[in-house]
TORDO-404620 format. One record per residue: residue in three letters; x, y, z of N, C-alpha, C in turn. Coordinates in steps of 0.001 Angstrom, whole numbers, padded with zeros to 6 digits, always signed. Layout:
N
ALAXYZXYZXYZ ...
***
This chain:
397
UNK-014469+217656+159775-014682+217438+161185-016175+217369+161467 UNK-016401+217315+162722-017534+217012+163399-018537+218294+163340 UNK-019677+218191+162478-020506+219696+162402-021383+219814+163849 UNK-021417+221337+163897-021568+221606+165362-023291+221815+165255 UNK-023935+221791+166681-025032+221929+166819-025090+223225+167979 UNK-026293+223731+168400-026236+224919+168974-027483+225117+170578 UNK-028667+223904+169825-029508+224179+170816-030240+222586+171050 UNK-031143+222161+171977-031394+220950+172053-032547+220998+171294 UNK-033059+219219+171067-033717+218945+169800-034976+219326+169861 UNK-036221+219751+168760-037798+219889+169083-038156+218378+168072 UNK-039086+218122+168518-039991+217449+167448-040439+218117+166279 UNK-040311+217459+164894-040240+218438+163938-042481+218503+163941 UNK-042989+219489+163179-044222+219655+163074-044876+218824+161630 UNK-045860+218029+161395-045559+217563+160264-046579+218560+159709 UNK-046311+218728+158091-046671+219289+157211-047929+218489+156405 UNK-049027+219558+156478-050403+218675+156049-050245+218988+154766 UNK-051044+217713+154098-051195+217905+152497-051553+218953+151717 UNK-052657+219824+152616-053097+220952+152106-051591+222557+152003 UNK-050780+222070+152655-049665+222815+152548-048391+222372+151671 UNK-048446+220901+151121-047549+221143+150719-047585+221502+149335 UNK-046444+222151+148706-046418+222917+147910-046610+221869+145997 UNK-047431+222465+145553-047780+221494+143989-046697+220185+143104 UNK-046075+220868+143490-044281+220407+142638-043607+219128+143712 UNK-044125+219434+144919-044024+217955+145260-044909+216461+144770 UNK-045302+217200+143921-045940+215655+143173-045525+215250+142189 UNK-044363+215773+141391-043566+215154+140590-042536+214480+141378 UNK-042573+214455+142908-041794+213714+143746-042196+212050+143809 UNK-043720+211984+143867-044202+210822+144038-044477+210105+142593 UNK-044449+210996+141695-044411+210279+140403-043393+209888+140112 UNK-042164+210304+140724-040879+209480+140057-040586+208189+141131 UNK-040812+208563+142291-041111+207675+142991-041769+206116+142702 UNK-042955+206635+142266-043607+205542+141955-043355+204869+140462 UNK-043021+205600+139451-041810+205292+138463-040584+203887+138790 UNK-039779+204871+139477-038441+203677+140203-039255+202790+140684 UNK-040063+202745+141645-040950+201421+142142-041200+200563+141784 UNK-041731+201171+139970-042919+199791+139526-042217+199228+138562 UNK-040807+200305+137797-040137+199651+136491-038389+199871+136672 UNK-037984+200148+137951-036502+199617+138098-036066+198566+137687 UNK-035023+198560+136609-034844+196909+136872-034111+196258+137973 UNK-033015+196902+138338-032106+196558+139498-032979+196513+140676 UNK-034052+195780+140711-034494+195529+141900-034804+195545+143621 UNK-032994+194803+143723-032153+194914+144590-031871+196325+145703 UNK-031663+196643+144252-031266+198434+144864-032408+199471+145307 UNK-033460+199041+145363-034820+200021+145696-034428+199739+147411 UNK-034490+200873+148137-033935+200784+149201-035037+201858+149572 UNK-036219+201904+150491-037247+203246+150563-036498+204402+151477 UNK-035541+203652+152710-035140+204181+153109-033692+205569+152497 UNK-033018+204493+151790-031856+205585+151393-032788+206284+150799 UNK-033593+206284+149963-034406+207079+149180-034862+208474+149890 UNK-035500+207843+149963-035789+209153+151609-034713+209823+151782 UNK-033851+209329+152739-032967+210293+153185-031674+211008+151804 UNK-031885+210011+150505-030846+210794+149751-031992+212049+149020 UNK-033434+212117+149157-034408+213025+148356-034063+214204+149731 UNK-033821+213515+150768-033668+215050+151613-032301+215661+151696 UNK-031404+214790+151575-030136+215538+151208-030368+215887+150468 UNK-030609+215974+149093-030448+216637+148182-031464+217785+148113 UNK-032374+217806+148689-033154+219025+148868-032374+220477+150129 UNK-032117+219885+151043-031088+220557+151849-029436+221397+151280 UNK-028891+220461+150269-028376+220966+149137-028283+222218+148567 UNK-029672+222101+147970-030359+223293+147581-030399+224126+148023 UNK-029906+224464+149424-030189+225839+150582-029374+226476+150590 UNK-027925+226132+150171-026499+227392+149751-025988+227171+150990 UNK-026599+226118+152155-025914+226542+154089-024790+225401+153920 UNK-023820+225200+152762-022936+223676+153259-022308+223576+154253 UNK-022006+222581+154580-021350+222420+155833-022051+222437+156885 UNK-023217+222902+157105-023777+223172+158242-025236+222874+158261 UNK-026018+223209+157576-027460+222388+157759-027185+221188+157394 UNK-027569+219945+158072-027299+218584+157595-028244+217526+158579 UNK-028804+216991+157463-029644+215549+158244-028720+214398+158708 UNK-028750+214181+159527-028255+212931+160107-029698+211645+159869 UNK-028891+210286+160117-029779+209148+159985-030036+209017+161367 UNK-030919+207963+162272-030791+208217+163791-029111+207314+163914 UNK-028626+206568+163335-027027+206353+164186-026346+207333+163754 UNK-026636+208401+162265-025627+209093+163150-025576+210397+163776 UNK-026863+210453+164353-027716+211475+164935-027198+210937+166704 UNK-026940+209394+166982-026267+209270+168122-024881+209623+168060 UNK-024296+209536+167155-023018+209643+167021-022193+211095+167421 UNK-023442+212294+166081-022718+213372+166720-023303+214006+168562 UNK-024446+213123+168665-024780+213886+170438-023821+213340+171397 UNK-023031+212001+171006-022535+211513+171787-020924+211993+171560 UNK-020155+212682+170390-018642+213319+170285-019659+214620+171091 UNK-020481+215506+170892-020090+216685+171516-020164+216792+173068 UNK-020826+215417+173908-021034+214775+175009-019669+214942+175700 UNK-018797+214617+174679-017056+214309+175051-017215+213367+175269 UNK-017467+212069+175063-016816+210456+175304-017915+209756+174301 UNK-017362+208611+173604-018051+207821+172393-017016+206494+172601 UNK-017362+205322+172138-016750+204567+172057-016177+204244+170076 UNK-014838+203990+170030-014283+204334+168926-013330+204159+168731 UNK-012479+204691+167594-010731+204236+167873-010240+205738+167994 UNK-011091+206768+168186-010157+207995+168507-009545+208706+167752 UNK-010140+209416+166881-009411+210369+165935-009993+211755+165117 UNK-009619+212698+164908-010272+213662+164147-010500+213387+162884 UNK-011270+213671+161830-011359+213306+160591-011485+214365+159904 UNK-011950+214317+158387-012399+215299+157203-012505+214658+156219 UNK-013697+214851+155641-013500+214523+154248-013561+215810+153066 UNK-012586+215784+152181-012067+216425+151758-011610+215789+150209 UNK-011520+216769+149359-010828+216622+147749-010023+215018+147328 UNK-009285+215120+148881-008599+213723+148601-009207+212237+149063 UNK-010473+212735+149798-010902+211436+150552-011139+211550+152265 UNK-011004+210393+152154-011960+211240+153992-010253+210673+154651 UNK-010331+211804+155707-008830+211725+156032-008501+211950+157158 UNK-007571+211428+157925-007456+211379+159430-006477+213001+159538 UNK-007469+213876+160612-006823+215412+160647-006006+214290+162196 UNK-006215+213929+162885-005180+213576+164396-005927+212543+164880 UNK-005048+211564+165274-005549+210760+166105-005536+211431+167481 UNK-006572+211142+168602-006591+211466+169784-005517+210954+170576 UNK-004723+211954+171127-003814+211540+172485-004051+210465+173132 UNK-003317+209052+173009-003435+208203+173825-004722+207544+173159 UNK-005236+207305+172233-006360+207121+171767-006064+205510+170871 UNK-006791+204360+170976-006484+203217+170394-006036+203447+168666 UNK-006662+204846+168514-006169+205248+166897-004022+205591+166935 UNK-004041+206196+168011-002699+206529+167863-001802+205113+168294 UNK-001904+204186+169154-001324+203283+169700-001251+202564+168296 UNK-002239+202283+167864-002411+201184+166305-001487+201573+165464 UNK-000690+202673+165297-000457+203651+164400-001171+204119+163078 UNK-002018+204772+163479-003024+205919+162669-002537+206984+162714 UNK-001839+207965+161486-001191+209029+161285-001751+209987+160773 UNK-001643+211412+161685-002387+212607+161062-001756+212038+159205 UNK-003284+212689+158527-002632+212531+157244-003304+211568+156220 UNK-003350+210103+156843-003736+209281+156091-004963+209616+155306 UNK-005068+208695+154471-006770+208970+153901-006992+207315+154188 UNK-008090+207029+154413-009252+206108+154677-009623+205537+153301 UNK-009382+204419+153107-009857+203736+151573-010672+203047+151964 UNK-010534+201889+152801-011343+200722+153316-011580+200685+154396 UNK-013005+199974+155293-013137+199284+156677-013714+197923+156781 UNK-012739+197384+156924-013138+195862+156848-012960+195490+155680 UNK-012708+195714+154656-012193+195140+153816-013587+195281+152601 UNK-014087+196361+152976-014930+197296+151960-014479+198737+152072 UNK-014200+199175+150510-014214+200439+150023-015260+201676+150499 UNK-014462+202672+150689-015398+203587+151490-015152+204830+151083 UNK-014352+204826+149244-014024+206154+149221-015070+207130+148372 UNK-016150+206305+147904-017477+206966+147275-018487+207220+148378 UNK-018541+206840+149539-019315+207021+150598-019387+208536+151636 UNK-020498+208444+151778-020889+210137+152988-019453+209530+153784 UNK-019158+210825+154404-018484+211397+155785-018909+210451+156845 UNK-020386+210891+157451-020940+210254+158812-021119+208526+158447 UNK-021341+208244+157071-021257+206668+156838-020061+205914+157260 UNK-018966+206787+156630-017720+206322+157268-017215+205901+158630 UNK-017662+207186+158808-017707+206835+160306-018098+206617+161454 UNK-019624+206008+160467-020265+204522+161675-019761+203726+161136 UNK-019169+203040+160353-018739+201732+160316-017067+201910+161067 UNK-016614+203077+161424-015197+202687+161666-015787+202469+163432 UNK-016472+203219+163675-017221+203399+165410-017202+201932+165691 UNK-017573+201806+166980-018576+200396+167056-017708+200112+168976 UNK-018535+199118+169184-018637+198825+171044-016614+198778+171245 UNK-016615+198850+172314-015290+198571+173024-014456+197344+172791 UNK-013712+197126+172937-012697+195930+172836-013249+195327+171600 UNK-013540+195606+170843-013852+195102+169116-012495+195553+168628 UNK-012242+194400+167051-011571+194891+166173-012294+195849+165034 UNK-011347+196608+164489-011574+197025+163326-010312+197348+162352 UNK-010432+196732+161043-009390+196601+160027-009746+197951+159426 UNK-008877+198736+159193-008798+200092+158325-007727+200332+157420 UNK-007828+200552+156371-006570+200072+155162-006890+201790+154787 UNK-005219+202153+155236-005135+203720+155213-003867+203829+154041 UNK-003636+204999+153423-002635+205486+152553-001590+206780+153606 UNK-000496+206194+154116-000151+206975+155035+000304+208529+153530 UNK+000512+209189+153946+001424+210519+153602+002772+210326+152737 UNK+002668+210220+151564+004338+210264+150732+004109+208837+150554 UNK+003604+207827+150538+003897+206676+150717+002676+206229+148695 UNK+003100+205025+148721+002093+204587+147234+001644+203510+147432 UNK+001794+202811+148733+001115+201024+148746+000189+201517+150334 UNK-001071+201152+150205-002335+201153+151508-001742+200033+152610 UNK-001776+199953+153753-001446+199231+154919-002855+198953+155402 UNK-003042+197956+155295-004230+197583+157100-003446+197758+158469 UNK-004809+198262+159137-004045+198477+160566-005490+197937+161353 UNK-005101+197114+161888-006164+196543+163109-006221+197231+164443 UNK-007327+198215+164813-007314+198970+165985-008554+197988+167049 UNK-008078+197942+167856-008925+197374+169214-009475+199107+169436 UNK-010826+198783+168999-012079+200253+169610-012044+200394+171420 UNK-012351+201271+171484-012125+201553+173284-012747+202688+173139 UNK-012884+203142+174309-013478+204501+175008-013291+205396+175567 UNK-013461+206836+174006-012753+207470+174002-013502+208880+174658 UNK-012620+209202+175961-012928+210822+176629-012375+211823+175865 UNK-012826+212710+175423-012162+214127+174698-012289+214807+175469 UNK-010781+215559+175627-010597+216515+176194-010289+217528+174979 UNK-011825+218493+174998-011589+219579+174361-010150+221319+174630 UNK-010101+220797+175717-008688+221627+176097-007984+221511+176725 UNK-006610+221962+175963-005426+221038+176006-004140+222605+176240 UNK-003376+222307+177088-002182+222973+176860-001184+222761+177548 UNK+000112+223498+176874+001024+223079+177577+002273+224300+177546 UNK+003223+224778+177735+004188+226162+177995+004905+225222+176655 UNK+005445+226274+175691+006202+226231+175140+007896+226390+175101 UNK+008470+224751+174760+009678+224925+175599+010565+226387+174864 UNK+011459+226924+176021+012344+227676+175829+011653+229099+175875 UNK+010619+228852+176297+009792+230468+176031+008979+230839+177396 UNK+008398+232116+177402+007471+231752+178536+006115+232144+178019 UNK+005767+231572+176926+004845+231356+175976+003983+230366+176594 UNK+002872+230454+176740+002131+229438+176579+001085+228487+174896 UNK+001089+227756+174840+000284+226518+173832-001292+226392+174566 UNK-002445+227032+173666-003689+226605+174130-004640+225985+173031 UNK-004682+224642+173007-005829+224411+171778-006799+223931+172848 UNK-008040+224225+171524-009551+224305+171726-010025+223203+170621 UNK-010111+222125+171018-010462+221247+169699-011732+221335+169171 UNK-012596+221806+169978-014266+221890+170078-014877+222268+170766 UNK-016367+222589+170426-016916+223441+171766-017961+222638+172136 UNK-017650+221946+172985-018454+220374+173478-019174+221003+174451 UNK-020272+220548+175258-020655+220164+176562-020239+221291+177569 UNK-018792+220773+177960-018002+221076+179459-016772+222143+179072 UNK-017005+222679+177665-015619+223087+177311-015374+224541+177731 UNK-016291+225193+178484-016497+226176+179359-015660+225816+180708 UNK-016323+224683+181106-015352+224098+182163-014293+224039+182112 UNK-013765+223339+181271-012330+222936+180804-011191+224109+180651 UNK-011706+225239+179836-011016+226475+179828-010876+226925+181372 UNK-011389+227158+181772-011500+227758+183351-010658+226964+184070 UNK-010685+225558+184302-009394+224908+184775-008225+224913+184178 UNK-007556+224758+182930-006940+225280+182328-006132+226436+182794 UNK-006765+227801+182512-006346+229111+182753-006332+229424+184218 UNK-007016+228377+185052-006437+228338+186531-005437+227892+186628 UNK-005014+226710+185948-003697+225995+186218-002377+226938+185915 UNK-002890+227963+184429-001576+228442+184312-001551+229584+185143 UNK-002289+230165+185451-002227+231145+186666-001516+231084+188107 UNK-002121+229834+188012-001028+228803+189087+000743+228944+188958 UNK+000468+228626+187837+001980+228829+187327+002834+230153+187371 UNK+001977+231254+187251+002445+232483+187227+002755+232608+189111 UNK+001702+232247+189474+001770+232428+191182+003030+231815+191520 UNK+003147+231120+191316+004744+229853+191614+005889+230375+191384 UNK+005720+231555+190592+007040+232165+189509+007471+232046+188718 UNK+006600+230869+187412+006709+230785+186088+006213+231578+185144 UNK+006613+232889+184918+005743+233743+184076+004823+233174+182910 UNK+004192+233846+182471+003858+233529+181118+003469+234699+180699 UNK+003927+234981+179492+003762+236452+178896+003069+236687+177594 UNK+002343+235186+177362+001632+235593+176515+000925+233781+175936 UNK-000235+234172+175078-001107+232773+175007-001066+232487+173467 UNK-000825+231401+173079-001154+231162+171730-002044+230146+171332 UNK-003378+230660+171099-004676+229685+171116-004877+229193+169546 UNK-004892+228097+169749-005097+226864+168379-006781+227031+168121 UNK-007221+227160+167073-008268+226843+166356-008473+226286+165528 UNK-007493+226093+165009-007391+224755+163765-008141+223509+164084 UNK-008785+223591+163083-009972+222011+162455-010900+221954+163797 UNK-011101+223277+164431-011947+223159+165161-013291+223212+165010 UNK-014038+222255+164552-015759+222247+164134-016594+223094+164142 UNK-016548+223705+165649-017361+223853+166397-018266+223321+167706 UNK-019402+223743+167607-020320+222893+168468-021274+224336+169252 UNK-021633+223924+170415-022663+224682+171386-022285+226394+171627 UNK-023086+226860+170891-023153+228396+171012-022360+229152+172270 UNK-023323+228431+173617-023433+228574+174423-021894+228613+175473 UNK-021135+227444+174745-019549+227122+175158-018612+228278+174490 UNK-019167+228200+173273-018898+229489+172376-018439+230975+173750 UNK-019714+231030+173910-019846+232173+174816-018805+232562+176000 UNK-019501+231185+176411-018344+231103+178013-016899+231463+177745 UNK-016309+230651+176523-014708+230559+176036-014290+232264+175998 UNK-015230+233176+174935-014725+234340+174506-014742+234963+176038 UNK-016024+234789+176685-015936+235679+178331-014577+235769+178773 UNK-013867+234596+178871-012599+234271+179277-011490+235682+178985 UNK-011474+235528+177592-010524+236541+176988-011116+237746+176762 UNK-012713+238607+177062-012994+239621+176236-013456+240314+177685 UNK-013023+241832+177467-013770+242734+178858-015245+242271+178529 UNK-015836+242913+179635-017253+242577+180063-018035+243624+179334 UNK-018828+243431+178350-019532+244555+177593-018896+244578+176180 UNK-017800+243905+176077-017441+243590+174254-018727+242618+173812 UNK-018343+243168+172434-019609+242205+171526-018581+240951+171088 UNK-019814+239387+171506-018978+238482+170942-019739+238305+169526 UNK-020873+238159+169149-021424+237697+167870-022662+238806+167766 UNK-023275+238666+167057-025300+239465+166647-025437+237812+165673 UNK-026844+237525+165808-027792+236908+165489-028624+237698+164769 UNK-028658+237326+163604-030225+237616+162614-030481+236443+161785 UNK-031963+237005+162306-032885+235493+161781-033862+235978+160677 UNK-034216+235368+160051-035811+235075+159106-036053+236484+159115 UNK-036540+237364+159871-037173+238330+159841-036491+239801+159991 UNK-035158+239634+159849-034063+240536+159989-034354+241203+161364 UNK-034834+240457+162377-034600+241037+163833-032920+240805+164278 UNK-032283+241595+164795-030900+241008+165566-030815+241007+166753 UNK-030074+239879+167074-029852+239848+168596-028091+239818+168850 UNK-027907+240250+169797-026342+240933+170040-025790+240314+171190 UNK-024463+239736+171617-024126+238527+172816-023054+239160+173476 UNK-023128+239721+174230-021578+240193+174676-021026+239402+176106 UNK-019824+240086+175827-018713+239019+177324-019623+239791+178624 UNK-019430+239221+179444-020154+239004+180768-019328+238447+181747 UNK-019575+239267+183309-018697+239048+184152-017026+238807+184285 UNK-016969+237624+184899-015238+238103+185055-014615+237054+184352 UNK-013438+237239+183926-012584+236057+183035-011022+236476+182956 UNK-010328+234749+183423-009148+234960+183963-008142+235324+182478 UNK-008268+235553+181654-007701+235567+180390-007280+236992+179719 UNK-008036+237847+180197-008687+239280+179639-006724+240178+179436 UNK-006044+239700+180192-004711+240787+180068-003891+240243+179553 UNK-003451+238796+179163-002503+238202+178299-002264+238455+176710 UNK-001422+238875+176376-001232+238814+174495-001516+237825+174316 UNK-002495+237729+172969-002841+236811+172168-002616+236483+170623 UNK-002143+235406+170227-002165+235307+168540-002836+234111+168461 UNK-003587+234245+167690-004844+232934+167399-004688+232290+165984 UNK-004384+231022+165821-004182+230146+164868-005823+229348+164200 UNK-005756+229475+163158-007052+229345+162626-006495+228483+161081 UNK-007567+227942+160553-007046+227543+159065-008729+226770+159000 UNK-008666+226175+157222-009943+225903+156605-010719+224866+157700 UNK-009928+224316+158556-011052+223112+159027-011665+224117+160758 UNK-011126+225491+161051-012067+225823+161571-013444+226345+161349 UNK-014263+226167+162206-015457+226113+161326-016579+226481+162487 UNK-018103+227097+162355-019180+227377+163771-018542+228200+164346 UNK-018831+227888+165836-018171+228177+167026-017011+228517+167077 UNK-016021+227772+166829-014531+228137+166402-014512+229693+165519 UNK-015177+229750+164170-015550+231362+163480-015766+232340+164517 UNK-016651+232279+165201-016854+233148+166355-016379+233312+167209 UNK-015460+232720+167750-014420+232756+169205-013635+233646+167953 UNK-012961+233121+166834-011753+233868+165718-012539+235401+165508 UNK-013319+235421+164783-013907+237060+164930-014215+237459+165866 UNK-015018+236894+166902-014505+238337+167969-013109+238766+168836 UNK-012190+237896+168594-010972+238164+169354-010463+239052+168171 UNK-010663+238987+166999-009812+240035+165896-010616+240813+166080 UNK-011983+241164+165971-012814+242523+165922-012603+243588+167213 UNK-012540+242820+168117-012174+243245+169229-010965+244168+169519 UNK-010076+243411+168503-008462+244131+169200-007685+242886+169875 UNK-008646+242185+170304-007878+241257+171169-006728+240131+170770 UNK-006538+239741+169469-005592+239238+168766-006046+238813+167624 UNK-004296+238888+167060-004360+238962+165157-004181+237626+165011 UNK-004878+237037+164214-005280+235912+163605-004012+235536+162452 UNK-003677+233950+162794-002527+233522+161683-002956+232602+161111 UNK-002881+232327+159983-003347+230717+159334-004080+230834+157714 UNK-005007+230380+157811-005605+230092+156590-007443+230773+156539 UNK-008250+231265+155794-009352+231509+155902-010452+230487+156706 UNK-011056+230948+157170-011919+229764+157936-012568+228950+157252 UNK-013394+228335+157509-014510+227198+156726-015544+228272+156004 UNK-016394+228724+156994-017479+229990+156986-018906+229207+156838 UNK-018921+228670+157954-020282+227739+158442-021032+228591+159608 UNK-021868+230096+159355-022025+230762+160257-023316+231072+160663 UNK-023933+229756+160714-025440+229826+160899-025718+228962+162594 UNK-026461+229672+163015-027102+228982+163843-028312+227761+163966 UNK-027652+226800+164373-028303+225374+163872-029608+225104+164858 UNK-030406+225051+164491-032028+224400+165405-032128+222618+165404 UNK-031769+221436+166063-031877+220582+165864-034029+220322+165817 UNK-034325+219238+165078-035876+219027+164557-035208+217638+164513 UNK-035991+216940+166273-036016+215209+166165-037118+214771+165108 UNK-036943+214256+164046-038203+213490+163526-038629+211822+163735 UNK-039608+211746+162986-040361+210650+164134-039770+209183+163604 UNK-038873+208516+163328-037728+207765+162953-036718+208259+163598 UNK-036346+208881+164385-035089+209504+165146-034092+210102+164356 UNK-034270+210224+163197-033015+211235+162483-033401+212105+162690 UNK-032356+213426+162344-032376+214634+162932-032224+215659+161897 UNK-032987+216434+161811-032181+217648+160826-032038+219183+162050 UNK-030896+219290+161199-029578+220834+161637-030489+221885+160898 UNK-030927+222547+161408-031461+223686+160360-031146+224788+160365 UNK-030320+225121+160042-029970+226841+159741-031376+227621+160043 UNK-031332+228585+160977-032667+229538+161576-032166+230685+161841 UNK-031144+231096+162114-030467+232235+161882-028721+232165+161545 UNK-028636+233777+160785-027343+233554+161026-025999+234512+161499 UNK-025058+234173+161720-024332+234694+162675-023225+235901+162008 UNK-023358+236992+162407-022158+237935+162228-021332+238471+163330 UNK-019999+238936+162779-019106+238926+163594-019387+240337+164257 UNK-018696+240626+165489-019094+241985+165888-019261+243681+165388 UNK-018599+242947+164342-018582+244221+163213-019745+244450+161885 UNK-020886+243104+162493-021495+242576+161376-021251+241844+160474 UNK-020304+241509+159975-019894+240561+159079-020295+239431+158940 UNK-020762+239371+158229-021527+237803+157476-020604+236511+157757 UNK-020682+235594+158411-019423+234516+158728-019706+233668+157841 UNK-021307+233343+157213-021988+231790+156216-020786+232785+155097 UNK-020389+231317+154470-019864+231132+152998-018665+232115+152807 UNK-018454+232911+153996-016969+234151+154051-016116+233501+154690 UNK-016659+233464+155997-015463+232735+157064-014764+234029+157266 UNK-013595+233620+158184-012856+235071+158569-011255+234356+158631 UNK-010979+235782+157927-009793+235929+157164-008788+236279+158335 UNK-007817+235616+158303-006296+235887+158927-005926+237083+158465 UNK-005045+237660+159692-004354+239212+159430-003182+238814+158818 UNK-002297+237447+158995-001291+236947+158718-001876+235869+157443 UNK-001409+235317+156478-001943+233850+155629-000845+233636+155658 UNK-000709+231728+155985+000250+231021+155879-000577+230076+155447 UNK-000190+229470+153948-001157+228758+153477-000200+226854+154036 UNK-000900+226178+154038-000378+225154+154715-001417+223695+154331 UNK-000774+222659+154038-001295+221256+153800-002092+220538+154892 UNK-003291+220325+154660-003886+219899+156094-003344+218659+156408 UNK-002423+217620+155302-002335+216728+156030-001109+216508+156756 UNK-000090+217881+156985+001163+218130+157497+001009+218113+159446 UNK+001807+217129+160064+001225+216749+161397+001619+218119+161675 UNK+000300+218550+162903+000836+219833+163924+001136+219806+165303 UNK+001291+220781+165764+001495+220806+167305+000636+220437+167870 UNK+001041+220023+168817-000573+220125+170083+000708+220041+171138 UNK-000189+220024+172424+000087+220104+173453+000942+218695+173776 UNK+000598+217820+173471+001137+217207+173572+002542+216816+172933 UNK+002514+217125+171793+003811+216819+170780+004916+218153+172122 UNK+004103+219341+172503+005332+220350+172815+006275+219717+174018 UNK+005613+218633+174773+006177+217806+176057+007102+216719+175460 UNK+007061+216642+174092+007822+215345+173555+008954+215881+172826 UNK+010080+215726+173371+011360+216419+172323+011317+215910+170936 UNK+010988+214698+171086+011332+214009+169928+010400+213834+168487 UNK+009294+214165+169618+007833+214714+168224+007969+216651+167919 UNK+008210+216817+168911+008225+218574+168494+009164+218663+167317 UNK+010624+218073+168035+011454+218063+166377+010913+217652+165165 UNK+010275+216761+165227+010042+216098+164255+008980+216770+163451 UNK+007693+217368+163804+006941+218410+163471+007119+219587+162750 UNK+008136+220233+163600+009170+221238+163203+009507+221350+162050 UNK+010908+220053+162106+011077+220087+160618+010070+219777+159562 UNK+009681+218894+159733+008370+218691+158828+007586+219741+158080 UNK+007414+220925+159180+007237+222323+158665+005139+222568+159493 UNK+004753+222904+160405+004068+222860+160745+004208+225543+161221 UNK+004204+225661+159973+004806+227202+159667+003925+227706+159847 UNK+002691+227597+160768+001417+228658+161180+001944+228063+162386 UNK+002219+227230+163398+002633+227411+164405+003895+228301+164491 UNK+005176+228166+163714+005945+229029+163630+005951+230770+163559 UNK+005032+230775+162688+004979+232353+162668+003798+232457+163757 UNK+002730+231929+164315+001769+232536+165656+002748+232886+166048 UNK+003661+232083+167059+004696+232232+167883+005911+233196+168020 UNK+006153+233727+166342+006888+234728+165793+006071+236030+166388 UNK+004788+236068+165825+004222+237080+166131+003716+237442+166976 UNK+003516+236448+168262+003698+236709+169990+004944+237537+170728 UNK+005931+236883+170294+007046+237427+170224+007134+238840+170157 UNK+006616+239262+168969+006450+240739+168530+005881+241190+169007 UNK+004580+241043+169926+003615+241383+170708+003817+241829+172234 UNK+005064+240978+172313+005449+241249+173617+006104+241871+173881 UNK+006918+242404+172755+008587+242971+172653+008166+244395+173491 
***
């Protein structure tokens, strides 16, 4: 999924010769090596060069997943998903063991109309191979303006022959939160796809609406919040979300940086969420922000976690515009859970494990309004929604 960012961009400082360190001059000797006696000619590219000598130096830092240079498109790309609206065909992604792979097409999204199926993996766009290629490469070439085609030759799930599917690109709004009452229960369904922009907002209308519902005389006796393949994103949304569910004076995260100073974040003021049972669904593609909403609702008391171990991307990212417009993510501090716990490279562990196939379709809010997709899900076996819901149940009894 989409790696999260935390604060807005600085201009990076450039580094004078007299600082940089000796051993960067076996940089320019190989450099100038490939230059003068490549034979493949063709392939001297100064630019990839560049940016593949800084990936691979970034590499080197142990932060995966989370410190990462972008090029400047796709330095627009991720300001413009955590914005909530991009133009595109609409879908979650990952790349992963098997290939870069569609986690959901967006609700109503030109990806789902085309038929693009949680699941697939991505071989081709346009009728070039894309399965040796970066993540964010991928997906600028699948991006691109409105009412455009784009040919994508996917491997659906169980299947052994690739399909092209021609999606008309359009423009796509994300709505980072989504829910809906679970039929037959007086359960409620809450996913959090990301912590965008407005997604502070979004919760708050949300948890007004179902409040609404309670006022009307539809109980609800309890919440079951989705975190699955949730990225992350803005600290700050981070914050707002846990306020929701945590008394005022709980710890949501501590910050330590460079110099082992810590800084400590707790819930603040009022939040309509704070008395409902909770079971929180989590698995490997949550990740940032998402880690931290998951540990402090378990550290807390506030609910037991079902699913799979997290990602454990638990650094706080500094964006550094440089002077070509790419961007580097820089890990500057990093984040523990309220108990201290280290989140980089741990992640946080479910009280429940239900180990589960990422490319098995899940619930959302939407499938729970559709008889005919919920069944279908169901059987299919989507068994971390099953047991959250088991163990709400138990919560309430």
């Amino acid at each position: 999924m989409f790696l999260a960012g935390t604060l807005t961009g600085f201009m990076a400082r450039p580094v004078l010769a007299d600082d940089r360190p000796s051993q960067f001059e076996v940089f320019w000797e190989v450099w100038g090596l490939v230059d003068q006696y490549f034979v493949d000619r063709e392939e001297i590219d100064p630019v990839r060069m560049t940016y593949g000598a800084i990936q691979g130096m970034l590499a080197t830092l142990g932060d995966e997943n989370h410190t990462v240079f972008f090029s400047p498109d796709e330095a627009k790309q991720q300001e413009s998903q955590l914005e909530g609206s991009f133009e595109g065909i609409g879908a979650y992604v990952a790349g992963d063991d098997a290939g870069f792979r569609i986690v959901a097409p967006i609700h109503g999204s030109p990806a789902e109309k085309a038929g693009i199926l949680a699941g697939d993996i991505v071989l081709k766009v346009d009728g070039e191979e894309v399965v040796s290629l970066p993540q964010w490469e991928v997906i600028s070439r699948i991006r691109g303006p409105a009412d455009t085609t784009v040919i994508i030759t996917v491997l659906h799930t169980d299947e052994e022959t690739p399909v092209d599917i021609a999606v008309v690109r359009g423009k796509i709004d994300v709505e980072s939160v989504t829910w809906s009452r679970i039929p037959e229960t007086d359960f409620v369904y809450l996913q959090i796809s990301q912590f965008a922009a407005d997604t502070g907002d979004e919760l708050q209308r949300a948890l007004k609406a179902i409040d609404a519902e309670v006022a009307a005389g539809n109980p609800v006796d309890g919440i079951l919040l989705d975190l699955r393949n949730n990225p992350g994103g803005y600290l700050q949304e981070a914050l707002r979300v846990n306020t929701q569910f945590l008394e005022t004076g709980k710890i949501i995260l501590h910050e330590r940086d460079a110099s082992d100073q810590l800084r400590t974040y707790r819930s603040v003021g009022d939040g309509l969420a704070r008395e409902y049972p909770m079971v929180v669904l989590i698995n490997q593609g949550t990740a940032s922000a998402g880690e931290i909403t998951a540990g402090a609702l378990k550290e807390n008391g506030r609910a037991k976690l079902v699913g799979q171990p997290t990602l454990g991307t638990g650094t706080v990212l500094q964006p550094f515009t440089l002077s070509d417009g790419s961007v580097l993510r820089l890990g500057v501090t990093n984040w523990l859970t309220p108990d201290k716990n280290l989140i980089k490279n741990q992640g946080i562990e479910p009280d429940s494990t239900v180990e589960q196939d990422p490319a098995i379709r899940m619930i959302d809010a939407y499938a729970l309004e559709d008889a005919a997709k919920l069944n279908d899900i169901l059987t299919h076996g989507d068994k971390q929604f099953n047991l959250g819901l088991l163990q709400l149940r138990l919560a309430t009894k």
